[in-house]
Backbone as CSV, one residue per row, in Angstrom:
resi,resn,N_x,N_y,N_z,CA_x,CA_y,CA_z,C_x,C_y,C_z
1,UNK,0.847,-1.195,0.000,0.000,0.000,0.000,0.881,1.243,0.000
2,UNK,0.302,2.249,-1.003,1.881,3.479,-1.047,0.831,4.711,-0.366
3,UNK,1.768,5.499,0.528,0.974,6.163,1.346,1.634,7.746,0.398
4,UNK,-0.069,8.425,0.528,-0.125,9.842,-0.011,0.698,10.997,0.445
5,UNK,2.148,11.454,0.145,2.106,12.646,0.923,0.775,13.790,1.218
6,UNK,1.114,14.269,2.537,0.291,14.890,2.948,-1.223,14.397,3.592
7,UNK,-0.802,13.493,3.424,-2.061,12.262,4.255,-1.855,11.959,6.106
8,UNK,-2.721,12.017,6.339,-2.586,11.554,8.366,-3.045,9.826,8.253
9,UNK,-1.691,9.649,9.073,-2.058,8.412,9.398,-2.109,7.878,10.661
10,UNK,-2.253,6.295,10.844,-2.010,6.298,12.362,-0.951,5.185,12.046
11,UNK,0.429,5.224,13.150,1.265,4.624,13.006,1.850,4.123,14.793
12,UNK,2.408,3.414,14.936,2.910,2.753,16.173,4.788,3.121,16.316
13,UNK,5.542,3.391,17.018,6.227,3.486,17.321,7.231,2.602,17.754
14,UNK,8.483,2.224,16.548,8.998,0.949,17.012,10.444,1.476,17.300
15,UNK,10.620,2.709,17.419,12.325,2.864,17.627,12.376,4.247,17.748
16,UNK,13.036,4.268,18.987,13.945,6.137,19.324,15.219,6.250,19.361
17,UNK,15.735,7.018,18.492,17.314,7.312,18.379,17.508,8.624,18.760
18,UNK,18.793,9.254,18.870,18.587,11.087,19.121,18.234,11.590,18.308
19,UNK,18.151,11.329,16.908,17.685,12.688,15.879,16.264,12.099,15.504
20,UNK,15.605,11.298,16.219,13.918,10.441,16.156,13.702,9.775,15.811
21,UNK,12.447,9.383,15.619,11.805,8.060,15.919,10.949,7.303,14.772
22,UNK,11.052,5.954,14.476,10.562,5.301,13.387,9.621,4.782,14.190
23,UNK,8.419,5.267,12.894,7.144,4.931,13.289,6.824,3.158,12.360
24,UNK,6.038,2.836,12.271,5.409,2.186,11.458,4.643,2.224,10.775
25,UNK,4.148,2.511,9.681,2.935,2.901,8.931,1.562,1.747,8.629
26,UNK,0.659,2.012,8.382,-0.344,0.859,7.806,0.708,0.196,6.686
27,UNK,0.447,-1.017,6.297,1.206,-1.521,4.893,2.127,-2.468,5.318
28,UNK,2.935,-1.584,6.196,4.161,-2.745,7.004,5.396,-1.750,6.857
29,UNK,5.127,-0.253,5.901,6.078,0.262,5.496,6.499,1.119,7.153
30,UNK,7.716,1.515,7.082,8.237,2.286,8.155,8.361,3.652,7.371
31,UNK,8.432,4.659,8.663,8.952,6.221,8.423,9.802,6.630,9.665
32,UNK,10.321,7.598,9.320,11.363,8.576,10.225,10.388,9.868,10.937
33,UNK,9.983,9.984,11.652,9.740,11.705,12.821,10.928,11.999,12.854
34,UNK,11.869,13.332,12.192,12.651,14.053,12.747,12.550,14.297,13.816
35,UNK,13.692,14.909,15.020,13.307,15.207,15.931,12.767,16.763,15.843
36,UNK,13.223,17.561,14.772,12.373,18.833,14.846,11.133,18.495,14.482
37,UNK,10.512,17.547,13.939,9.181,17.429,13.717,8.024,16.413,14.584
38,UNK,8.901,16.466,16.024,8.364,15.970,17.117,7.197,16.639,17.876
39,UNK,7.867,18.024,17.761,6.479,18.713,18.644,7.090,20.336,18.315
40,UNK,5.993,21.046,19.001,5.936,22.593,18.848,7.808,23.423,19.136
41,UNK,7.349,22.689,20.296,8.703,23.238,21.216,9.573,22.296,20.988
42,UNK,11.044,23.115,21.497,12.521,22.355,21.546,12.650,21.381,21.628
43,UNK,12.851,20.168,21.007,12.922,18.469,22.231,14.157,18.174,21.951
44,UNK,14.986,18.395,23.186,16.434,17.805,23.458,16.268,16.495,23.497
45,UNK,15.881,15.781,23.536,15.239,14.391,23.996,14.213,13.481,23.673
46,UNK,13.997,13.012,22.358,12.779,12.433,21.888,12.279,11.418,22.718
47,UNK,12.357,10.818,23.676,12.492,10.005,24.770,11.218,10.948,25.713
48,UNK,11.696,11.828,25.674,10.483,12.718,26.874,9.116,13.143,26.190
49,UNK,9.338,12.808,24.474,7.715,12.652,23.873,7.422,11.379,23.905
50,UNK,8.189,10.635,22.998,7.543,9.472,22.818,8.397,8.158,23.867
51,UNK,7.360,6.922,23.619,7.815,5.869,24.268,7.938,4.442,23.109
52,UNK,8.749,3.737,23.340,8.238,2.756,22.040,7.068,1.721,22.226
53,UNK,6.309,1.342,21.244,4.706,1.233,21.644,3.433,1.934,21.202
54,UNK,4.014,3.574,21.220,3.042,4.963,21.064,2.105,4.462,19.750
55,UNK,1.022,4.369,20.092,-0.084,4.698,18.875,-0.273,6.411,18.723
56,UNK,0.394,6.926,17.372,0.423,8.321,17.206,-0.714,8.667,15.599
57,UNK,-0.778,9.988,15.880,-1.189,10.184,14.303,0.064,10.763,13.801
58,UNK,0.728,10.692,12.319,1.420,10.913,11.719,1.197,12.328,10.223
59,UNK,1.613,13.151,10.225,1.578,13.772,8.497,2.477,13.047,7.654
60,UNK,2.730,12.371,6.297,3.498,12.266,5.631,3.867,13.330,4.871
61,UNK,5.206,13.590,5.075,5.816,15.395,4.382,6.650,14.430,3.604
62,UNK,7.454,13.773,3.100,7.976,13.413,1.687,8.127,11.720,1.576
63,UNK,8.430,11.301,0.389,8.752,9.850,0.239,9.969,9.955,-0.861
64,UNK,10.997,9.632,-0.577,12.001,9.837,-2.027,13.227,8.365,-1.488
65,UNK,13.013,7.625,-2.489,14.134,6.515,-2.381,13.600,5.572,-1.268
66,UNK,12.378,5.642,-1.337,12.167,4.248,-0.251,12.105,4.973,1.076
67,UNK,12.327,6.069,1.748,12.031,6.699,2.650,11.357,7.853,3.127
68,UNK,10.684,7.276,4.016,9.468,7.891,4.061,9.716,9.087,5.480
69,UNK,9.532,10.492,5.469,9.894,11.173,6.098,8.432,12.043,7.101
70,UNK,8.133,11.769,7.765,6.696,12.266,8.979,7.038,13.126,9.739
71,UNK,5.649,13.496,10.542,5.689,14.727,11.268,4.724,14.302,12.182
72,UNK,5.089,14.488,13.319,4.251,14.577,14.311,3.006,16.570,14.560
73,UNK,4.039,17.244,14.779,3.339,18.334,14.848,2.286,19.043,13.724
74,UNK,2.660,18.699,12.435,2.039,19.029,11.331,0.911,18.126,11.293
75,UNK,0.544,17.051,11.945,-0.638,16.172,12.255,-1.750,16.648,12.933
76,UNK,-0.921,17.559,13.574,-2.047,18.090,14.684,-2.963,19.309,14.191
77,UNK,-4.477,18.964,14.515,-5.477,20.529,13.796,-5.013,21.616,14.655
78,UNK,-5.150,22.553,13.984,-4.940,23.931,14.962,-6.193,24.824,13.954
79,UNK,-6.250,26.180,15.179,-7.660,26.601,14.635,-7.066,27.363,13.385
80,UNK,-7.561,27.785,12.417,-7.670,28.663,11.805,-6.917,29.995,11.975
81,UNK,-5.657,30.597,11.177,-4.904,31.983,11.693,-4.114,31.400,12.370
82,UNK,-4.322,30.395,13.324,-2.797,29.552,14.274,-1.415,29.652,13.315
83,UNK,-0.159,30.020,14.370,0.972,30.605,13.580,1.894,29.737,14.324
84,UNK,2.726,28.580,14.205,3.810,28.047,14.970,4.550,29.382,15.495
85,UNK,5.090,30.160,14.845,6.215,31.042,15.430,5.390,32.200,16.119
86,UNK,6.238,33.013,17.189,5.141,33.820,17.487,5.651,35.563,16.420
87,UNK,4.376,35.858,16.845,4.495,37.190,15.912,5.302,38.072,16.361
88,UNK,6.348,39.082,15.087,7.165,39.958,15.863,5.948,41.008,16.202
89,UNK,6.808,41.664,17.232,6.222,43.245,17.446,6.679,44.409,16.242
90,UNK,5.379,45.674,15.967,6.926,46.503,15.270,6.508,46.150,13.881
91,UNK,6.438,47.045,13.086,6.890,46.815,11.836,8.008,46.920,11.077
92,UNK,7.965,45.426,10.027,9.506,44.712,9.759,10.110,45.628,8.999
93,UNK,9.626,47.125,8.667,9.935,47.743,7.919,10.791,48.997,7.943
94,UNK,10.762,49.123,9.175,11.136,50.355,10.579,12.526,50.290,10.966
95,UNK,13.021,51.126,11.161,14.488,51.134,11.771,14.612,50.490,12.796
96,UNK,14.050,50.978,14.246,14.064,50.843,15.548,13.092,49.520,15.376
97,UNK,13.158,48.478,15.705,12.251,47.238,15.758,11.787,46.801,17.559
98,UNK,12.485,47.419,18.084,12.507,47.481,19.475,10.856,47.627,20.254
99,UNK,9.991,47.067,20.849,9.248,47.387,22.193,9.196,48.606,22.415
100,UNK,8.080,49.433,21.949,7.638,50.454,22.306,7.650,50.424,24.289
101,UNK,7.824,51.822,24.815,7.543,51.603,26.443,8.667,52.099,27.064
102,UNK,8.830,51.747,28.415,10.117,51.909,29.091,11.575,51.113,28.972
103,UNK,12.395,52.153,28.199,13.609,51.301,27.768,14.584,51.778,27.742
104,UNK,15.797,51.803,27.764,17.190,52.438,27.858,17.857,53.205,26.401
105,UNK,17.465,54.021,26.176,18.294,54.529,25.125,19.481,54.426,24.690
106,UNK,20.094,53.734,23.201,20.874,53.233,23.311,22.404,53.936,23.524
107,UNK,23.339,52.952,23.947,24.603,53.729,24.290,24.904,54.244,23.013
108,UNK,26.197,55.551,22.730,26.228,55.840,21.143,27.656,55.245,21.535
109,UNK,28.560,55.637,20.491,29.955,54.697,19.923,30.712,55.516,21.394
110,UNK,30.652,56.629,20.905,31.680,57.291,22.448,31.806,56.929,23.410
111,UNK,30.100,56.446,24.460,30.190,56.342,25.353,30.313,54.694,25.732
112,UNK,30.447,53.935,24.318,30.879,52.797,24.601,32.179,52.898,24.670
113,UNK,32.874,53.366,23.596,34.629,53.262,23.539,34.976,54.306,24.838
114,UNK,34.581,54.707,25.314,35.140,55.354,26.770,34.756,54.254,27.905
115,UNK,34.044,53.758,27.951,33.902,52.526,28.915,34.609,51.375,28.605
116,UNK,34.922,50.711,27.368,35.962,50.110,27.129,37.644,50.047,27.557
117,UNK,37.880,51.798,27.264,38.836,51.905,27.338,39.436,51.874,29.389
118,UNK,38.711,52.349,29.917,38.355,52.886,31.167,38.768,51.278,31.882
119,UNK,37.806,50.266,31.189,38.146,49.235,31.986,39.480,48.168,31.126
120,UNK,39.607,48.689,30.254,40.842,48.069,29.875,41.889,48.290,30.373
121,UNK,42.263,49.588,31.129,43.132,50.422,31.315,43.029,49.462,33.014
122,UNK,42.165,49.562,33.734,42.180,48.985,34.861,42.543,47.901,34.971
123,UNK,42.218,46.962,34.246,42.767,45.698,33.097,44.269,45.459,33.511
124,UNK,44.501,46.274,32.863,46.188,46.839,32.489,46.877,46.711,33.568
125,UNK,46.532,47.732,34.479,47.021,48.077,35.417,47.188,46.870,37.073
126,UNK,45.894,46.214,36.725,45.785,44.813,37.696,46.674,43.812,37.133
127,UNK,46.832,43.867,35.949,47.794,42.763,35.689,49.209,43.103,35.491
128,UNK,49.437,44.561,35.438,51.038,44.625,35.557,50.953,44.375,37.319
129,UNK,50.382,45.200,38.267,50.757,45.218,39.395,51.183,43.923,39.968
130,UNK,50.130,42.566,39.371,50.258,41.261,39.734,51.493,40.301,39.124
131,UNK,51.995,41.281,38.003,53.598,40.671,37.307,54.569,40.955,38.348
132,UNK,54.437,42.643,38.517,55.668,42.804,38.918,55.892,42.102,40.057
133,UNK,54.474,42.165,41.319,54.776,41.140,42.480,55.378,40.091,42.134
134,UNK,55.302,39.529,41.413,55.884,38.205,41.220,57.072,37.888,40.733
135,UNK,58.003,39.208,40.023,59.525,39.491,39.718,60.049,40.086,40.828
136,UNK,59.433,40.650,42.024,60.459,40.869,42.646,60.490,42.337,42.844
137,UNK,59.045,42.930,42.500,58.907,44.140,42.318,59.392,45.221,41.654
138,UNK,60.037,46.169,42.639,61.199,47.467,41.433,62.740,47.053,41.182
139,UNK,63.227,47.664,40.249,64.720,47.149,39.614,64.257,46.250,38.782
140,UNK,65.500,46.117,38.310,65.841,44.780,37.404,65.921,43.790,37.547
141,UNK,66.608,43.092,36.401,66.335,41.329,36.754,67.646,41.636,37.287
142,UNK,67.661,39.763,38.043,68.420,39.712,39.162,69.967,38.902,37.981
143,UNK,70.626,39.127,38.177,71.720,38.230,37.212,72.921,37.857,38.366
């Protein structure tokens, strides 16, 4: 039986590796869940979605060379207008893209390179003081 991309199926879960999990399909054929196509959010760990056993629903997103590539999250209905990513603030079109509200105006180049320099210099100065302790202080080397 050759399964439709873009079709939901229901498939069983016979194997978790770190980059995911082979399902089983109706037919006898197997597929791959990426692990990005495990769920909404991050999964360091395909282990903390699935278990082996899982009766899941599946999307089929491609078939090329005998392998068959699924989705768990793309299976799932969402209402209407639903957006995986969330929306920026701001229009993408605008200089300042920043959160309108209470916010820090940004530093300009000066008053960064004067704070740079300020603590470099202190920098400087902590680590010669901590050389010279350790030669023996003032004068020269010892011969």
């Amino acid at each position: 039986m050759s399964i439709e991309i873009g079709s939901k199926v229901k498939g069983k879960v016979t194997g978790i590796t770190n980059f995911g999990a082979f399902v089983e399909l109706p037919g006898g054929t197997t597929g791959l869940v990426h692990i990005s196509e495990v769920a909404d959010s991050y999964v360091k760990d395909v282990n903390d979605h699935l278990t082996v056993g899982d009766e899941i629903e599946v999307k089929v997103i491609s078939e090329k060379e005998g392998k068959t590539s699924l989705s768990i999250k793309k299976a799932i209905d969402r209402p209407e207008g639903y957006s995986q990513r969330p929306q920026r603030q701001g229009n993408r079109n605008s200089k300042d893209s920043r959160p309108r509200g209470n916010f820090k105006p940004k530093e300009s180049f000066e008053d960064k390179m004067a704070s740079f320099l300020k603590s470099s210099e202190e920098n400087l100065y902590t680590l010669k003081r901590s050389t010279e302790s350790k030669r023996g202080g003032r004068g020269g080397r010892r011969g």
